[in-house]
N, C-alpha and C positions, 0 to 999 in steps of 0.2 A: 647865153643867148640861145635862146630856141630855133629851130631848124626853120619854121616862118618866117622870123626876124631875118637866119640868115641869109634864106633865099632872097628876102624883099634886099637886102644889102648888097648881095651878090650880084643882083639885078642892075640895080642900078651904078654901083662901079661898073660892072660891064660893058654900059655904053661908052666910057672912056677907054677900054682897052677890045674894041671888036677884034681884032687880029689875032688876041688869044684866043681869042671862043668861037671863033669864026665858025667851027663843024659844030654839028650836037655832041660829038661822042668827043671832042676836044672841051667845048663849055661842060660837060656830064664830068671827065675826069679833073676839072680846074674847082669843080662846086664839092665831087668827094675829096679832094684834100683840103679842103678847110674845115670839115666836117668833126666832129670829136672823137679820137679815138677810137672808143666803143661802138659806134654808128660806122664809121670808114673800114675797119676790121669786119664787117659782117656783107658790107657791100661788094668791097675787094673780091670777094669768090665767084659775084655775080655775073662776073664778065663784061661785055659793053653793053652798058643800059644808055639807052636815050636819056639825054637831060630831065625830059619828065618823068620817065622812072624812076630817077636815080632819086628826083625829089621827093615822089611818092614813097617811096620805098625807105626811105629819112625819116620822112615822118613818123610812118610807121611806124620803125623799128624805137624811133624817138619816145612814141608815145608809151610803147609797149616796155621798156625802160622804167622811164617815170611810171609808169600802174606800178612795177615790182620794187620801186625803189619805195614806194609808197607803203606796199604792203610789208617790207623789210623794215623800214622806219616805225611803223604801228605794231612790228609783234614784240609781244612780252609786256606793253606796258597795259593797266589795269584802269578801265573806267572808274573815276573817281564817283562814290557811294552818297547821294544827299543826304539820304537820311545820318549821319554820323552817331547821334544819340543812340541809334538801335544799335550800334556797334560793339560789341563785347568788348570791353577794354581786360589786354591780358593780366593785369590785378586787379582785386578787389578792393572799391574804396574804403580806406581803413576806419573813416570818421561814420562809415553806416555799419561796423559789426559792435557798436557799443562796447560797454562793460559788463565785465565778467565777476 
């Protein structure tokens, strides 16, 4: 689930339980723990952020995430070549050196 989805989630349970979220900085800490891990671990040091903060600052770090998970996922693997014909194959075709 993406940090969109979650907010839009979070939002609307929220009307059912106002008395949790009743402050900003009570709704801000109820929205970082459902958060993942890796996103809740980088917030935590931030101190009290406002609810909008706390969601901007989610996305952020969410997005910036995904770009490295992106660029981790894509290294080392090689653009596959169309042309294949041009391709040196490592032996020589035996049926083109004739007889000797």
């Amino acid at each position: 689930m993406t940090v969109v989805d979650y907010e839009r989630k979070f939002d609307e349970l929220g009307r059912f339980a106002t008395h949790l979220i009743d402050e900003d900085t009570k709704k801000a800490q109820r929205f970082l723990g459902g958060l993942r891990a890796s996103i809740r671990h980088i917030l935590t040091g931030h101190g009290n952020l406002t609810y909008g903060e706390t969601v901007r600052r989610a996305q952020g770090i969410a997005a910036s995430q995904d770009m490295e998970q992106k660029v981790v996922d894509n290294a080392g693997k090689r653009k596959w070549q169309e042309d294949e014909d041009e391709m040196p194959t490592k032996y020589p075709n035996i049926e083109d050196l004739g007889t000797y």
